[in-house]
C-alpha positions, 0 to 999 in steps of 0.5 A: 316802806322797808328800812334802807338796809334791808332795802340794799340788801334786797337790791344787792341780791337781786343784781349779783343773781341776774345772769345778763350781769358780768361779775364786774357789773355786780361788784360795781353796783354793790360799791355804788350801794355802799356809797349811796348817801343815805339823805339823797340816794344818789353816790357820785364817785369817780370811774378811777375810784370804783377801778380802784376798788375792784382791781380794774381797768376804768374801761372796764368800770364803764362798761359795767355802769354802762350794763347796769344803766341798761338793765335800769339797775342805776341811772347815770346823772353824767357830770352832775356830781361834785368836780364835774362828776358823775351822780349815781342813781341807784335802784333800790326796792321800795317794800317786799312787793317790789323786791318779791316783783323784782326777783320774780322778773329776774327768774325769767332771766335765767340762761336755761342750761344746754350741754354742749356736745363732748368732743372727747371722752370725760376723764374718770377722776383721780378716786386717790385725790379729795374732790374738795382740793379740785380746783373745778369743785372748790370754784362750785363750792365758792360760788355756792357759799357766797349765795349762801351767805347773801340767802341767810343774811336776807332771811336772817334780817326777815325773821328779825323784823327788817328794820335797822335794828336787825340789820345792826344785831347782824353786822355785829356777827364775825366773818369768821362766824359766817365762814363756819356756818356756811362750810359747815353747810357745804359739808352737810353737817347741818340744814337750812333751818339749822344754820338760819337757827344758828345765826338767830341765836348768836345774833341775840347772844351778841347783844345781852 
């Protein structure tokens, strides 16, 4: 069996790819995995703890658990944790065949695209404004780096030998470090192969 933080990892990217999830869903159950105890596998933190942490509504905080307890991505144990609260079962995969399985069953999730009609003629864009200041780009770029990251974390943590210790090289590394590499990405100024590369050498640099 894979060690538990490949495993987290393994299921945190599963759940923030799913597109039958909200964005609340997905910061939801990324709080829940990293209060999961690491003896039982269950977390139990209130509704007004979590809404606390994502910056909303504990409505909203029910009805994200409520989304990920559809999709069998947490079982609720209602009033089973300590002081009458809930106890979180959170799904995390087993091994590589399960997660492989997993992200599998996912794909064939994916809202497929279908343009809408246009009801009124596309605006040419400002040629005298830098496209990366629009705020419609920046959104595309933001979104793209966070899947970035979380793809070179999992892969990095893959070539390492998936197990505790390369979890650990890896925590060791700065968000600035990360921020570099995937900006440096976005630009183009370096591959796939190149930033996984990058990420490898200063991982074992950091523990000489």
């Amino acid at each position: 069996m894979a060690s538990i933080p490949l495993r987290k990892i393994w299921a945190i990217s599963i759940v923030v790819m799913d597109s039958r999830l909200s964005d609340k869903a997905k910061l939801a159950f990324q709080r829940l995995v990293d209060r999961q105890n690491a003896k039982s596998g269950d977390c139990y933190p209130s509704i007004q703890s979590l809404a606390a942490d994502i910056g909303c509504t504990p409505r909203t905080i029910r009805s994200a658990i409520r989304e990920l307890e559809k999709l069998k991505y947490v079982v609720v144990l209602r009033k089973k944790g300590p002081y009458g609260t809930n106890r979180y079962r959170v799904w995390l995969p087993s091994g590589n065949s399960e997660y492989q399985a997993a992200e599998k069953e996912r794909r064939k999730t994916r809202k497929p695209a279908s343009p809408k009609p246009m009801k009124k003629p596309m605006k040419e864009p400002d040629r005298d404004r830098p496209l990366s200041r629009t705020r419609d780009h920046s959104v595309r770029l933001e979104t793209r780096g966070v899947e970035f990251r979380q793809e070179l974390e999992r892969r990095s943590i893959e070539r390492m030998g998936g197990d505790a210790e390369a979890w650990s090289k890896l925590m060791r590394l700065t968000p600035a470090f990360f921020e570099c590499i995937t900006n440096r990405f976005s630009a183009g100024t370096v591959t796939w192969d190149e930033a996984l590369e990058a990420v490898l050498r200063e991982a074992n640099d950091e523990i000489v």
